[in-house]
C-alpha positions in Angstrom: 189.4 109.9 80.4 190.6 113.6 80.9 190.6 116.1 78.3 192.4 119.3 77.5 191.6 122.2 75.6 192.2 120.1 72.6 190.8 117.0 74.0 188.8 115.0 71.2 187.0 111.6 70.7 184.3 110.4 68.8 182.2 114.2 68.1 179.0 114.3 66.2 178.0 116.4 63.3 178.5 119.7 65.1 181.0 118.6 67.3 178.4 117.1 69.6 177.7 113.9 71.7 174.9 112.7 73.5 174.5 114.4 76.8 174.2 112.7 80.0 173.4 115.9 81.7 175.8 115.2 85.0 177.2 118.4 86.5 181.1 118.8 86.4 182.7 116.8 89.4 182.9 119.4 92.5 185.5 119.3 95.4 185.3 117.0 97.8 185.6 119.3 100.6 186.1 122.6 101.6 189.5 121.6 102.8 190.9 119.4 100.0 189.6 120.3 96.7 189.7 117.9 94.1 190.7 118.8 90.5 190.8 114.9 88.8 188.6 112.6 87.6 187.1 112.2 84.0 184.4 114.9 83.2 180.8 114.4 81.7 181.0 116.0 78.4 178.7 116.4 75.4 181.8 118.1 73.3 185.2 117.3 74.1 186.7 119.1 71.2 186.4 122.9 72.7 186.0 124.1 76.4 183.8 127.0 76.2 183.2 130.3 76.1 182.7 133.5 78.8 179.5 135.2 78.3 178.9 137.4 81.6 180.2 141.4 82.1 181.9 140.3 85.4 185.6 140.1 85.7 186.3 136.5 85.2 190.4 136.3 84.9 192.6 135.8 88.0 195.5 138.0 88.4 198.1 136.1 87.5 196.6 135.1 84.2 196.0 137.9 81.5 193.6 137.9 79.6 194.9 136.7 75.7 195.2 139.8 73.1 192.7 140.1 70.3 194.0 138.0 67.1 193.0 141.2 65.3 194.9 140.1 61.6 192.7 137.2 61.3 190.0 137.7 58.8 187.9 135.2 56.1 188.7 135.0 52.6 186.5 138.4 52.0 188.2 140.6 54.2 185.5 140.5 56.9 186.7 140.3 60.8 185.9 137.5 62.5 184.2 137.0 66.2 186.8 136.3 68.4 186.0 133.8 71.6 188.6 132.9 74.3 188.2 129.3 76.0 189.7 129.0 79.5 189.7 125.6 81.2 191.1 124.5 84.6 189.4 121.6 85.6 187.9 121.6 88.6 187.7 125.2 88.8 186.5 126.8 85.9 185.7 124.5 82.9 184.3 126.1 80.1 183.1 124.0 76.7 181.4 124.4 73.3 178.0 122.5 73.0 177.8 123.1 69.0 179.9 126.0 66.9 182.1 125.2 63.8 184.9 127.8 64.3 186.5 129.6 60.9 190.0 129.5 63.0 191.4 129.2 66.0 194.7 130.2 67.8 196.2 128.1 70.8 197.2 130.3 73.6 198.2 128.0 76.3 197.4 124.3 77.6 194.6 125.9 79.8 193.6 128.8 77.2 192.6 129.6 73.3 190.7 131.8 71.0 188.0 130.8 68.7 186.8 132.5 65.8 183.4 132.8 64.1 182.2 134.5 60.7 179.4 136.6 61.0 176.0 134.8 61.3 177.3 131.5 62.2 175.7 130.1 65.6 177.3 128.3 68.5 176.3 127.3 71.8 179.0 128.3 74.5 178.7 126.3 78.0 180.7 127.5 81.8 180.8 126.1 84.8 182.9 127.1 87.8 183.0 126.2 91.6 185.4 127.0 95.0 186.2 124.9 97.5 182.5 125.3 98.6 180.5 123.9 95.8 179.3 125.2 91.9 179.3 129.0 91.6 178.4 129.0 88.0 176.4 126.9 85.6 175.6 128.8 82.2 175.0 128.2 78.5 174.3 130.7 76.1 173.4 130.1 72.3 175.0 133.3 70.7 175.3 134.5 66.8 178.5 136.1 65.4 177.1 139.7 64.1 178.8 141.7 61.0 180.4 145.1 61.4 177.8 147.8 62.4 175.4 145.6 63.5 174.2 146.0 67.1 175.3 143.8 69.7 175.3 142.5 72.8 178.7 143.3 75.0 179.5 139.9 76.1 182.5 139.1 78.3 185.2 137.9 76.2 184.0 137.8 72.8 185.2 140.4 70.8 183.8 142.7 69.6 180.2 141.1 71.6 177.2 138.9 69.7 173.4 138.2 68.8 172.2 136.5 72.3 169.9 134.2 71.3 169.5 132.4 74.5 171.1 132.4 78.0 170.4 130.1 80.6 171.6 130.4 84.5 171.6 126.7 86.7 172.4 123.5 86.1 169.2 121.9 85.7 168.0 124.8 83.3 171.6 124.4 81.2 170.6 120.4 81.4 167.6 121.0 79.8 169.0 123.2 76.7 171.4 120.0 76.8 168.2 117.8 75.8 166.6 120.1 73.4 170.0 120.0 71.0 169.6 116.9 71.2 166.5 116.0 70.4 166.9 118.0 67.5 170.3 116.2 66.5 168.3 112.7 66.5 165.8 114.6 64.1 168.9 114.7 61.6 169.5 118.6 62.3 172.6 120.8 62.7 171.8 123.0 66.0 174.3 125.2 64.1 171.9 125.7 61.0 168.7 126.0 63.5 166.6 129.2 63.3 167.9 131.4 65.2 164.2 133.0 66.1 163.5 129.5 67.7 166.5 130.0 70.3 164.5 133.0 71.2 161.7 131.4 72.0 163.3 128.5 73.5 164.9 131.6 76.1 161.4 133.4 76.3 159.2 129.9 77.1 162.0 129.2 79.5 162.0 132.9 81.6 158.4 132.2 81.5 158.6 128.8 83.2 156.9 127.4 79.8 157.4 124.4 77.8 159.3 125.5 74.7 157.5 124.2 71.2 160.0 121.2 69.4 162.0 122.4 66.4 160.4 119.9 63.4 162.1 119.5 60.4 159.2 121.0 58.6 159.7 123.9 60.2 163.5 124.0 59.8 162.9 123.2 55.7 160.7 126.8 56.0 163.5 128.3 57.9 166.2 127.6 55.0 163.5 128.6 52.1 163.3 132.1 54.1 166.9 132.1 54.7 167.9 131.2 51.1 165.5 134.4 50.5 167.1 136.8 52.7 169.9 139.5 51.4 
């Protein structure tokens, strides 16, 4: 099965599946690549998100203008996040994230939009004819207007990062962290965001990161429900 930009089946609470962990399909050679066959996927509803200062669009595709009139019911601008998939080359994908709105651009292209403080998990992978020359997740959270932020690469106006991880087999093991705290009956999307820290910090460190119980997340919405 091969999915689009609006590719769907069969998502879990936050748009999740279990994860199987398999790196995107590479070319078969340097000489030939190969851009078909059916793609391991935790969430086939959104293709992912470009979190890196580096230019990442080609020449001949510009990069999608800023749906600037889009707001919430308050008045308050959104986060905007372009997706960009072309599979086999660059494949980009949303782990968890419940998006406010979203505007199609293209069949290979859209733009996501977040309200401030919501969390979502953005996933990239790219390769050349050579092999994989990217593997990254990041776990980022939509800021408000005036609060500081990170400058990310195609998410207006930048985000919170929480987390980022570089390498498959580091991105694979995020990939098993959501979900063990999906089979615990928890929205990654409602998590903490103070435990994605430390989940970035134990993993920099080459550390074990501690397991999100739902004891703790119970504290974290007592705190939360407390906070201005």
């Amino acid at each position: 099965m091969t999915f689009g930009l609006s590719g769907t089946a069969g998502l879990g609470r936050s748009g999740t599946e279990s994860s199987d962990y398999r790196e995107p399909k590479r070319p078969l050679s340097p000489q030939i690549p190969s851009r078909s066959g059916s793609l391991n996927y935790a969430n086939k509803e959104s293709f992912g998100f470009l979190l890196t200062s580096e230019r990442l669009w080609t020449d001949d595709v510009a990069p999608p203008r800023r749906p600037a009139e889009t707001r919430v019911d308050d008045g308050a601008p959104l986060t905007h996040v372009t997706l960009v998939w072309r599979e086999g080359e660059r494949e980009d994908w949303l782990k968890f994230g419940k998006p406010v709105a979203e505007r199609v651009i293209d069949r290979r292209q859209r733009v996501e939009s977040y309200a401030a403080g919501q969390v979502f998990a953005l996933v990239r992978w790219a390769s050349n004819e050579y092999g994989t020359i990217r593997s990254t997740l990041d776990v980022v959270r939509a800021v408000a207007v005036g609060e500081s932020c990170t400058p990310i690469a195609q998410v207006d106006p930048g985000g919170d990062l929480l987390l980022s991880v570089r390498g498959w087999s580091k991105v694979a093991q995020v990939f098993r962290l959501i979900d063990a705290i999906e089979a615990s009956g928890i929205d990654p999307c409602e998590v903490a965001p103070d435990h994605w820290r430390h989940v970035h910090n134990r993993m920099a460190g080459r550390e074990r990161p501690r397991s999100y119980s739902p004891a703790r997340h119970r504290a974290w919405l007592q705190r939360k429900a407390l906070l201005p």
